[in-house]
N, C-alpha and C positions, 0 to 999 in steps of 0.2 A: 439261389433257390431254384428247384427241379420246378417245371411247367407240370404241368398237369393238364392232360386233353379237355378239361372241364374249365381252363383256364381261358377267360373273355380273349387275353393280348397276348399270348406266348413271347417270349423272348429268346427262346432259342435258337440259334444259329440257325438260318435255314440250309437244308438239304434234300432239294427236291427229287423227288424219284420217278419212272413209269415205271407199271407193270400192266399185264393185261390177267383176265380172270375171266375164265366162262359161271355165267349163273341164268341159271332155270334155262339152260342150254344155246345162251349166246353168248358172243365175245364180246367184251368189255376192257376199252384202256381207264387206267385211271391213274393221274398223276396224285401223288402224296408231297408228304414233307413233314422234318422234324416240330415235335411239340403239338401231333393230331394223333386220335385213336388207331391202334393198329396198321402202322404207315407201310410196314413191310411187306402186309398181304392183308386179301382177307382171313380176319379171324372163325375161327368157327360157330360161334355163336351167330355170329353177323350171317353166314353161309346156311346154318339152318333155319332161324329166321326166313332169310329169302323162299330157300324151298318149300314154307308151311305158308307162305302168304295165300291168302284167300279173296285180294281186294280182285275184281273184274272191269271188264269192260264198261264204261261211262261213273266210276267209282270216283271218286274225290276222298284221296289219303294224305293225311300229315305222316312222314318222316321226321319223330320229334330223337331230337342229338343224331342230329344224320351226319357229321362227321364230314368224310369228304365225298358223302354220296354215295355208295354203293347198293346201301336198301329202297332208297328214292327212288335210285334211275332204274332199279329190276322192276319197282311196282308200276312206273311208268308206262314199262314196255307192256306188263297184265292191264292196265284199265284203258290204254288204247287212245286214238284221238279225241275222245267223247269224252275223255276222262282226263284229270288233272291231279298233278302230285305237288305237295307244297313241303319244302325241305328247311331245316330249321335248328340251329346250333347255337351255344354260345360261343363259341371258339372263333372267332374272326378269322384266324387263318384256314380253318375246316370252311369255312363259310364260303370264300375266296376261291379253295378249291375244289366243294362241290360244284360252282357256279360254271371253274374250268370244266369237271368232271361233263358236265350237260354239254358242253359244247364240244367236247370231245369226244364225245358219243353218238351227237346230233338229235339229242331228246327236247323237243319243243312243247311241250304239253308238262310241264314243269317248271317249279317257280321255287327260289332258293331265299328264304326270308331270313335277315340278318344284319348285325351292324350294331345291335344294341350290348350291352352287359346283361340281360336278361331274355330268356327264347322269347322270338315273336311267333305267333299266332295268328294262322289266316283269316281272313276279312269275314267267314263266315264257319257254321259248322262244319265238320266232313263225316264220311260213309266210315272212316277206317283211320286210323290211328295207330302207326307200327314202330316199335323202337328197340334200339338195340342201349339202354339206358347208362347213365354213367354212374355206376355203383358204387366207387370209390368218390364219387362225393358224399354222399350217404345216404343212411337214411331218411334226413328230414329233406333232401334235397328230393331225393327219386317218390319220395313220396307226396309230395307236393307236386311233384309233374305227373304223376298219374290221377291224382285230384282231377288238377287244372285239365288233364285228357278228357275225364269224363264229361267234364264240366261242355269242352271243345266239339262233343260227339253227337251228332243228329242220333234220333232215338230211333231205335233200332242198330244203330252203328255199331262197330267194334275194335276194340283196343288187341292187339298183339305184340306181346315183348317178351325179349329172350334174357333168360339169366342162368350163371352159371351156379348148378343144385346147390354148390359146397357156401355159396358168397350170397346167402339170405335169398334162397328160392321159397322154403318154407313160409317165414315172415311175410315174402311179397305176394306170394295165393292166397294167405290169408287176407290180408289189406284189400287185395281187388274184391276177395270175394264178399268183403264188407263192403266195398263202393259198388259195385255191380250186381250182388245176390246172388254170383256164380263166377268161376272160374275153374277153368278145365286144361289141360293139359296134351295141345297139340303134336307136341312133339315133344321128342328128348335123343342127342345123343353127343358122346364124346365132354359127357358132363355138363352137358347144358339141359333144360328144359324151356320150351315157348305156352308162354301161359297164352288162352284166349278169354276173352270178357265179352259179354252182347248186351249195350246198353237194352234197359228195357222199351218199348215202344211208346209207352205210355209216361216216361220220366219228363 
């Protein structure tokens, strides 16, 4: 049976790789490996996402399905020392090597939550919420982690995720703008668009 990046234990052979990747204009190594999302590069949804992030300096964001880190460790370097990024996958081998990813980067203001069959969630709320979601588990799954986001989000906070237009972008702006009372449309390109959401301050 094929793994699936969404998959708790992957079983496939492993084949670890580096490459390096400039985002929001630094260089970045990041080792991969078979049976994680997009292991040969970054993908482009993953690449636009990064460029629309909005979190700052002394910010506290979830990286939820952070895969092997690559949107974690960019919003890392935006929120600065003051600030703290928590990253978080079911894929145990994604998990393993986003953990590399940080140390291979030298990102210490960052914290890789993992090890269960089910995403763990930081000890307390956060400012920001960004993901690059796993679509092809579906919709009862991706829809239930953006519940569980809103739920996760200090009020005022805000959710950002990228999905591609053709593979239920439609469906997912509706959904948030039902959870949120808005959803808007930060970016788009190369067939993606990055939806934004802002919890309200009073929820």
């Amino acid at each position: 049976m094929t793994d699936h990046y969404y998959t708790h234990t992957p079983h496939s052979q492993h084949d670890v790789r580096e490459f390096t990747a400039v985002l929001r204009g630094r260089e970045y190594r990041f080792q991969t490996d078979a049976g994680v999302f997009s292991r040969t590069g970054i993908d482009r949804g993953t690449e636009l996402l990064i460029e629309a992030l909005l979190c700052g300096p002394g910010d506290t964001v979830l990286d939820l399905g952070c895969g092997y880190g690559p949107i974690g460790i960019a919003a890392a370097q935006l929120v600065g020392p003051t600030g703290h990024v928590y990253l978080t996958d079911v894929n145990q081998r994604a998990v393993e090597l986003a953990r590399t990813n940080l140390r291979l980067n030298g990102v210490t203001n960052a914290t890789v939550l993992g090890g269960k069959a089910e995403t763990e969630w930081p000890p307390e709320p956060v400012d920001w919420i960004i993901s690059n979601p796993p679509i092809r588990a579906g919709k009862a799954v991706v829809y239930g982690l953006m519940d569980e986001a809103y739920n996760r989000l200090l009020p005022g906070g805000g959710l950002m995720v990228v999905i591609r237009t053709k593979q239920g972008a439609a469906s997912l702006e509706k959904h948030l703008a039902g959870l949120f009372g808005q959803c808007e449309t930060t970016a788009r390109g190369s067939g993606f668009r990055v939806f934004f959401c802002r919890k309200h301050l009073h929820s």
